[in-house]
Structure formats: structure tokens, C-alpha cells
C-alpha positions in Angstrom: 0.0 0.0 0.0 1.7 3.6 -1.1 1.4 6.3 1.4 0.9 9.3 0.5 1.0 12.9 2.8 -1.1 16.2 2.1 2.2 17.6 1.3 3.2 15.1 -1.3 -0.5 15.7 -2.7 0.1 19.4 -2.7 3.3 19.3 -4.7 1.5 16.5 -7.1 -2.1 18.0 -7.5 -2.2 19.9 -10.9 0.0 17.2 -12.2 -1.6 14.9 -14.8 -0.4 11.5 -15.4 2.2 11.1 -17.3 2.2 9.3 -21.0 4.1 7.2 -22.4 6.4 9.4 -24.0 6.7 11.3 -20.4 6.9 7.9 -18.4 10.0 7.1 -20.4 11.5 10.4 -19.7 11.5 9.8 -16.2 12.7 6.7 -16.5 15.8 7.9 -18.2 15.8 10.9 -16.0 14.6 9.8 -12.2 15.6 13.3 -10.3 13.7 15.2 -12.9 9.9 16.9 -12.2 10.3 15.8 -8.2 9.9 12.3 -6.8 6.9 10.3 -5.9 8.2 8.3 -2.9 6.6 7.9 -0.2 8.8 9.8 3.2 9.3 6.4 4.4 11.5 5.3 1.5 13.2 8.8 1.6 14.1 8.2 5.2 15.0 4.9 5.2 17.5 5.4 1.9 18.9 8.5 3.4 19.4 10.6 -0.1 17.4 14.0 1.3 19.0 15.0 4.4 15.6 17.6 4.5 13.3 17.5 7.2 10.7 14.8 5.9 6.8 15.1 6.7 6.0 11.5 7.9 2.2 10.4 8.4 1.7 10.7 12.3 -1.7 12.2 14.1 0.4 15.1 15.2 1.7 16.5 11.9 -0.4 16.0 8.7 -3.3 14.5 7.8 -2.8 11.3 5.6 -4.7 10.2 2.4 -4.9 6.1 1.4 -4.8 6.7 -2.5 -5.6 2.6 -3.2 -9.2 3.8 -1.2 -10.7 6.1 -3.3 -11.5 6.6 -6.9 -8.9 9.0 -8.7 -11.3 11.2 -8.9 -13.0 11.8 -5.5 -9.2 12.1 -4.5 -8.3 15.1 -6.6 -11.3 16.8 -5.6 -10.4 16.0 -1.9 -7.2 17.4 -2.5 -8.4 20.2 -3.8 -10.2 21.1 -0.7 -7.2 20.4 1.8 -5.1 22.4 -0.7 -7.7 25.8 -0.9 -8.2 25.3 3.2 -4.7 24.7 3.7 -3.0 27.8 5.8 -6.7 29.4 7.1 -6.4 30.4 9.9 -9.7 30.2 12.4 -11.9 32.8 12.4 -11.2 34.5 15.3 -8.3 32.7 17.1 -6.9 35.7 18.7 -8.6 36.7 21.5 -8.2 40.1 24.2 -7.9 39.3 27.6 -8.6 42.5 29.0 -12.3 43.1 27.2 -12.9 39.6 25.5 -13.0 41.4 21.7 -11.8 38.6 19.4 -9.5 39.0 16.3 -8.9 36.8 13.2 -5.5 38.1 13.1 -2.2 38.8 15.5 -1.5 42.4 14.2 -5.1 43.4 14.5 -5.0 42.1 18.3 -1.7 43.9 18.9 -3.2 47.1 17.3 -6.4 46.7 19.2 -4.4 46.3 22.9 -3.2 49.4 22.2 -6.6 51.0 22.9 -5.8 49.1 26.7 -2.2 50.5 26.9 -2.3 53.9 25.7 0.4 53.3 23.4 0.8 55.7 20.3 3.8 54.8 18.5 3.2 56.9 15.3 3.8 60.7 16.0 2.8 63.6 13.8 6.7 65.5 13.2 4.4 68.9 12.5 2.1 69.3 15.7 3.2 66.1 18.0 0.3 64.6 17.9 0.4 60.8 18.2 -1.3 57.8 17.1 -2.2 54.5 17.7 -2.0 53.2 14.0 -0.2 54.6 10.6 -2.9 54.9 8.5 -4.2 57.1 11.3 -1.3 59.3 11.0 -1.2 59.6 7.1 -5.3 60.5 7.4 -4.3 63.2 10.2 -1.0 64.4 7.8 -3.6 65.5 5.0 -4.5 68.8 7.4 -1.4 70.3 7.4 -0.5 69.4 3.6 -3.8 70.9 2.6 -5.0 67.7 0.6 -8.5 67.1 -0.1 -8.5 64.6 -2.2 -12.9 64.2 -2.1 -14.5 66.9 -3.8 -18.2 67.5 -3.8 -19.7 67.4 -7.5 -22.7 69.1 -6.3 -21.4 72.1 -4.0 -17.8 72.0 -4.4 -16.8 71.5 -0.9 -14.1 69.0 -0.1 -12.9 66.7 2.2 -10.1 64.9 3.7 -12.0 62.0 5.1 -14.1 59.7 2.5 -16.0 58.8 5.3 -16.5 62.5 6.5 -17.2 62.8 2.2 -20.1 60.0 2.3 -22.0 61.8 5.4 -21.7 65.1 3.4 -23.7 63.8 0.2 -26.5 62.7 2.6 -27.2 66.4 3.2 -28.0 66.6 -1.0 -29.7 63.2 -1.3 -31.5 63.9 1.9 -30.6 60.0 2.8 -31.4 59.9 6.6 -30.5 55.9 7.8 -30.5 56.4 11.4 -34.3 56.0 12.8 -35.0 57.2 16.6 -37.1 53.9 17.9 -39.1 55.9 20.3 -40.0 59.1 18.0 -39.3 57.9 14.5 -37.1 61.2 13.6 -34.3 60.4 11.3 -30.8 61.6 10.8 -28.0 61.6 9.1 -25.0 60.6 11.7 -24.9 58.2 13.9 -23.8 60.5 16.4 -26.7 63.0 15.7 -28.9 59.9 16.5 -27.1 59.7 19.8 -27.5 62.5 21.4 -31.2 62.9 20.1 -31.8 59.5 22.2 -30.9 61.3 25.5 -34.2 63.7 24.8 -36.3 60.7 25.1 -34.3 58.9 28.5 -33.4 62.4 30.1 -29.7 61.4 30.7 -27.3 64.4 31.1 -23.9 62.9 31.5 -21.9 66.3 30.8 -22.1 68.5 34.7 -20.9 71.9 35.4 -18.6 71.9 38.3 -19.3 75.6 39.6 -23.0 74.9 39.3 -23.8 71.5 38.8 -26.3 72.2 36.0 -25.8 68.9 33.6 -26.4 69.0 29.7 -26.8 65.8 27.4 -24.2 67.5 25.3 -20.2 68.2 25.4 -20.6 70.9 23.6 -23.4 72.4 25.4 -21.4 72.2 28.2 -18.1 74.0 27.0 -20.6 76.4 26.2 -21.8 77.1 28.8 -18.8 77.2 31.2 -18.3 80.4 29.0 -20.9 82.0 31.5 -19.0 81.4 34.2 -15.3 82.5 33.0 -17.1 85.1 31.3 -14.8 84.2 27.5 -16.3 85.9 24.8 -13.4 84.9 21.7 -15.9 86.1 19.3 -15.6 89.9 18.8 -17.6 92.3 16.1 -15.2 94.2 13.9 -17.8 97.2 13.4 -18.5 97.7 17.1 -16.5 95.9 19.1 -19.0 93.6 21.2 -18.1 90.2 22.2 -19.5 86.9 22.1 -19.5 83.5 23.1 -20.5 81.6 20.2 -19.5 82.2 16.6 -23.1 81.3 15.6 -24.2 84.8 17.5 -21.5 86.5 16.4 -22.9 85.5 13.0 -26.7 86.5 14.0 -25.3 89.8 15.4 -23.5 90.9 12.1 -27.5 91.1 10.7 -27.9 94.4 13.2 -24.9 96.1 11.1 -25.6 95.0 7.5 -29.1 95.2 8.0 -29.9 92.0 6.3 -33.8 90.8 7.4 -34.6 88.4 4.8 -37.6 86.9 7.2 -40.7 88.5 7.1 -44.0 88.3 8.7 -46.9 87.7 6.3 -49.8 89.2 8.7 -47.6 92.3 10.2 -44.9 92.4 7.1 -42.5 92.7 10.4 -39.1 91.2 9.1 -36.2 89.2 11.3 -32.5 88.2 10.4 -33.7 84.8 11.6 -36.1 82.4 11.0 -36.1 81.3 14.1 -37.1 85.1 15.4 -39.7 85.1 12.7 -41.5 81.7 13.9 -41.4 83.0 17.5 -42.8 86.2 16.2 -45.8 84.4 14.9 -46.9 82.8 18.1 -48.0 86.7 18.6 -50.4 86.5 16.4 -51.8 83.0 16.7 -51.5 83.2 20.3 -49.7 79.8 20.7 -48.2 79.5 23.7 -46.9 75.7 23.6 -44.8 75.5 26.9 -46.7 74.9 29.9 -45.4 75.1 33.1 -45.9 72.0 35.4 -46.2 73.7 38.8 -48.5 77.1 38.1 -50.1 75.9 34.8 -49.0 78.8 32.8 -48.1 79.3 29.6 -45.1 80.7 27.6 -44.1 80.7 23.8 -40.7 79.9 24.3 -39.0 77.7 25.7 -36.8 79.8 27.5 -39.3 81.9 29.1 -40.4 78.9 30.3 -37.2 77.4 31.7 -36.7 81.3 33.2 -40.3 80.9 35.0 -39.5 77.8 36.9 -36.3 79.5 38.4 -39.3 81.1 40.4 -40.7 78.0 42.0 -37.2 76.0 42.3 -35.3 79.4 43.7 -32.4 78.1 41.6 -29.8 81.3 40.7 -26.9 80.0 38.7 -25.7 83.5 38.0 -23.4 84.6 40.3 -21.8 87.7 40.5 -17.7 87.6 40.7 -17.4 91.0 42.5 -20.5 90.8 45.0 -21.5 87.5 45.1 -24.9 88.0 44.2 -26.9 85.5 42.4 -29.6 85.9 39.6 -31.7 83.5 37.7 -31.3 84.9 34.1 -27.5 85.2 32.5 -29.4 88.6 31.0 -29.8 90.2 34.0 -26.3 89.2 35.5 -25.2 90.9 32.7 -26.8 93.9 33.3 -25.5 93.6 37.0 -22.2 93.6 36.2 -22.3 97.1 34.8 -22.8 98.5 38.3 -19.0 97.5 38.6 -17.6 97.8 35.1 -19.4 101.5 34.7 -20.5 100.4 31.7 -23.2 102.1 29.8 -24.0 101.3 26.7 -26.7 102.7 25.4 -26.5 106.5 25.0 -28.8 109.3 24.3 -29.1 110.8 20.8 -30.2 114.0 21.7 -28.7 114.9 24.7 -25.1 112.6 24.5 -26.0 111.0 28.4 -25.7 107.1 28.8 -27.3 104.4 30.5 -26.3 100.8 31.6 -30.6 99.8 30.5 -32.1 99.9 27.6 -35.1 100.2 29.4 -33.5 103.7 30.9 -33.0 104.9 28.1 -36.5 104.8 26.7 -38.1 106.6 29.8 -35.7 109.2 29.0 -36.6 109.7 26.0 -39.8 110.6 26.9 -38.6 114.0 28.4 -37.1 115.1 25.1 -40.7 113.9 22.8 -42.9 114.6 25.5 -44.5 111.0 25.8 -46.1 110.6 28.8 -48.1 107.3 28.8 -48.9 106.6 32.5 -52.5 108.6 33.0 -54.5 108.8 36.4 -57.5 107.6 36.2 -59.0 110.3 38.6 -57.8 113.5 37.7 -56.3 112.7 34.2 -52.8 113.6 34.6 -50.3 111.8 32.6 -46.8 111.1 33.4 -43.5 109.4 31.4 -42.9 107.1 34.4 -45.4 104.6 35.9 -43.6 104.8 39.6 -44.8 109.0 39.3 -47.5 107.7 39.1 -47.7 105.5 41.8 -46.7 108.2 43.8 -49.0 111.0 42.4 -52.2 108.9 43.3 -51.7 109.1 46.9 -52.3 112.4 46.6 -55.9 111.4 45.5 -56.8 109.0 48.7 -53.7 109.7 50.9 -52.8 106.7 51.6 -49.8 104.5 50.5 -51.0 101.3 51.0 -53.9 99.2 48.9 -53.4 101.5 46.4 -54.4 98.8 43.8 -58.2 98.7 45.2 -59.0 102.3 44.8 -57.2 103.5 41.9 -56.7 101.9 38.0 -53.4 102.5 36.6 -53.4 102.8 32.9 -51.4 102.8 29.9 -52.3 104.3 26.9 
């Protein structure tokens, strides 16, 4: 019986038998086109010094040509010979989280993640990296390559995949569903923080007030309240900001750029936003409820200002004084008290004021408007607390005021 290894198979398998013409050859010429003895003889007559693959359970599998028919064993062969070398599908395996790998280098890559290590380092900025194809990805922002360009807006990108989110804004291909709303989005990461609306978790909390956002973002932006940064300055006046996006919004004031109007008042807006606020005026929607008092607001941040009230919460404090305040608005206008700012000024008469709401009462003493009007002798005056004061003349007394006398505005 001839023996016959996987190896020997291997070397043999695309090799037909040989003819006549062919047999003779190798008669004539036995060292040509390889031998087919079995590693037993090989051993045994000591010609090939070369480590021999001999048919035991612990090396390779062996094949009894005299069983099968020549051709179940070619095609038998074929298989070991395709199979032969594949690895497992996932024989590498991380012992510090249990994720599984069908290769060594992607494990090794991977326990990097555990280690910290970042052996590939950026030689323009420093920055490091945990694989190379991260750093040659992260050297196209300095070189200024953008090798994906956007056929429909011209816009370009570094990334492909930063490229493939970008064409869902044209196609308007939103894949990631919310389960609990049905809203759709374009990133994955869009979805994400949508999902926190729905299971009210705020992860991200401020440390001076312990207010908590479901956003990073939110957050940084709103630590700006509290170190008072304003990066974002206006070139034609000077005023700061803490956003870029307001900045933006605030640039409307100077070119005079409205391009929202109001279709009942024909009352225009630099932002559509403004504009569908604005219409709540007139339709008298008032969609935010409060859950304590039962009343209403049409916005949402009159309504988040309101509940201040019931909860006493005042995250606004004042770094001079101390004092606290539940709007950032009316910190702000605090804190003119002790900068001496005043920025709204007079145009008649030059003097300034640190209100806006000061500045309109005096006004009235250079036009002469005088809307606050007694209801008993008719007297009008530009200020409702002269007013107050003038009616006591009326029933002489300074208390209950409100029961005997209507105040009115015209």
C-alpha cells in the first residue's frame, strides 16, 4: 500500500499522469519533475537530508490513495489544498475586554486602545497615534489635501467617510431612525445625542453649578458663562460673544440683512427662528406649559426662566458681589454696576445708561411722551412709579393702592 502525505499531494495536485512518451523520460531521468516516494523510503534510503513530513496524528493528515477513486481524491485534495493555511476565524482573542480577532496584528493594534500606546507621532504638531494609517489620514491637514471633492457644492474633504456623510445632506438619505419618536438623521452620532431627549440622561455636569447638559458641547458652552470668555468679537462695534453662531446673528444688526418676514404684520427678522417665535404673537400659541403654576409661555426659554421662580435656583453669580440671579441677562446687566459700563447712549442729549429700558423713559422727556395717565384727575406722566406716587395724593394713603385707583397705559 503507497502512502501518501497532504504535502506530497500538494506538490502532485495539478500534475496529470504522465504518458508514455513522459513515463520514459522519467525513466531515463529519475531526479527530474520531483519524486513520488513515499517519506518512508526517503528516510529509510537517506538521499534528502531535508526535514521529511511523515504520516503521524500530530503533523499532517494522511490520504490512502488505493481507497478512493482518482477522482474523489483530486477533488479532496483540492479542498485540503484551498483550506490549507486558514487560519480560524477569530483565534486571537483580548484578555482585558474579550473582543476577538482573526489576526495577530489586528489584536496587537487593538491592545493598544488598553495601553495607551501611540507609537506613530505627527513631526508637524506632535500629535500621536495609535496606528499609521491614522497618522497619514491626520497628515492631509497640514498638507492641505483634499482629495474628495463634492460634485454638487464644491466643498471638499479629507476624510471619504466625512465625504459620504456630506452627500446625505443633498440626497436627503437619513438611515439612522429614533425607535421611540421615529425622527431620522444623518450621523450616527446626531442619533445619539437625540436619544438622551427621550431617556433624560445628562452625563456632561458643570462643576461651579452642577447644572448637567446631554451635550459636550453644550457644556463648553456654557462654562463660557462662568469665565465670562467671549473669543468672538464684532469688527464694526466691538461687542463680544461667546459663540460664533451669535456673532454671525449679530452681524444682521450692522448689515441690515432681514430676509424673514412676517406675512400678517410684514414685520421682518434676520432669523427664521425670530420670525416663527414672532408668529406665536399673532396665533397666540403658547406651547410650553409650566408644570407647577399651569402657565403658559411661547418659548422655551421663558419657560425654563419661570421655573427659576418655584425651584429658587440662581446660577448666576456675580464675581465682584456675590450676588446670584436667575437669568445670565440680568447678570449681565448687573455687572455694569461694577464695570461702569453704559452702553446705550442718548441721541439728543449725549448721556448714557447701563438699561435699555432707561433709556427709553428718558426719552420721553425730550418727545414729551407721557403714557402713564391717572384715572382720577387725568394727569399723565412718562414714568409709571410718578404715578404711583401721584395717586396718593388722590386717597392719601400709601398702602392698597391697587383697590382704589386703576393704573393705565395708553
Amino acid at each position: 500500500m503507497e502512502v501518501k502525505t497532504e504535502h506530497d499531494i500538494d506538490v502532485h495536485l495539478d500534475r496529470s499522469e504522465p504518458n508514455d512518451s513522459e513515463a520514459s523520460f522519467f525513466t531515463r531521468h529519475p531526479h527530474e519533475g520531483g519524486s513520488i516516494k513515499s517519506p518512508k523510503e526517503t528516510c529509510m534510503n537517506g538521499s534528502d537530508t531535508r526535514l521529511q513530513y511523515l504520516p503521524t496524528e500530530t503533523n499532517k493528515r494522511t490520504f490512502y490513495k488505493q481507497d478512493k477513486p482518482n477522482n474523489e481524491m483530486f477533488a479532496e485534495n483540492n479542498f485540503h489544498k484551498f483550506h490549507k493555511g486558514k487560519k480560524a476565524e477569530h483565534p486571537c482573542n483580548c484578555k482585558t475586554c474579550g473582543k476577538s480577532f482573526n489576526r495577530t496584528s489586528n489584536l496587537k493594534i487593538h491592545l493598544r486602545v488598553h495601553s495607551g500606546e501611540r507609537p506613530y507621532k505627527c513631526t508637524v504638531c506632535g500629535k500621536s497615534f495609535s496606528q499609521s494609517s491614522t497618522l497619514k489620514s491626520h497628515m492631509t491637514i497640514h498638507n492641505g489635501e483634499r482629495q474628495h471633492k463634492c460634485t454638487s457644492c464644491g466643498k471638499s474633504f479629507v476624510h471619504s467617510s466625512s465625504f459620504k456623510i456630506h452627500l446625505r445632506i443633498h440626497n436627503g438619505e437619513c438611515p439612522y431612525k429614533c425607535t421611540s419618536c421615529g425622527k431620522t438623521f444623518n450621523r450616527s452620532s446626531t442619533l445619539k445625542s437625540h436619544m438622551t431627549i427621550h431617556n433624560g440622561e445628562r452625563p456632561y455636569k458643570c462643576i461651579n453649578c452642577g447644572k448637567c447638559f446631554d451635550r459636550s458641547s453644550t457644556l463648553k458652552t456654557h462654562m463660557i458663562i462662568h469665565n465670562e470668555e467671549r473669543p468672538y468679537k464684532c469688527t464694526s462695534c466691538g461687542k463680544s460673544f461667546n459663540r460664533s453662531p451669535t456673532l454671525k446673528r449679530h452681524m444682521t444688526i450692522h448689515n441690515g440683512e432681514r430676509l424673514y418676514k412676517c406675512t400678517i404684520c410684514e414685520k421682518s427678522f434676520n432669523q427664521s427662528s425670530n420670525l416663527k417665535k414672532h408668529m406665536r404673537i399673532h396665533n397666540g400659541e403658547c406651547p410650553y406649559t409650566c408644570s407647577i403654576c399651569g402657565k403658559s409661555f411661547n418659548q422655551s426659554g421663558h419657560l425654563k426662566s419661570h421655573l427659576r421662580i418655584h425651584n429658587g435656583e440662581r446660577p448666576y453669580n456675580c464675581i465682584v458681589c456675590g450676588k446670584s440671579f436667575n437669568q445670565s441677562s440680568i447678570l449681565k446687566t448687573h455687572m455694569r454696576i461694577h464695570n461702569g459700563e453704559r452702553p446705550y447712549k442718548c441721541t439728543v442729549c449725549g448721556k448714557s445708561f447701563n438699561r435699555s429700558s432707561t433709556l427709553k423713559s428718558h426719552l420721553r422727556i425730550h418727545n414729551g411722551e407721557r403714557p402713564h395717565k391717572c384715572t382720577v384727575c387725568g394727569k399723565s406722566f412718562n414714568r409709571p412709579s410718578t404715578l404711583k406716587t401721584h395717586v396718593t395724593i388722590h386717597n392719601g394713603e400709601l398702602l392698597g393702592l391697587g383697590e382704589q385707583v386703576l393704573f393705565s397705559q395708553d
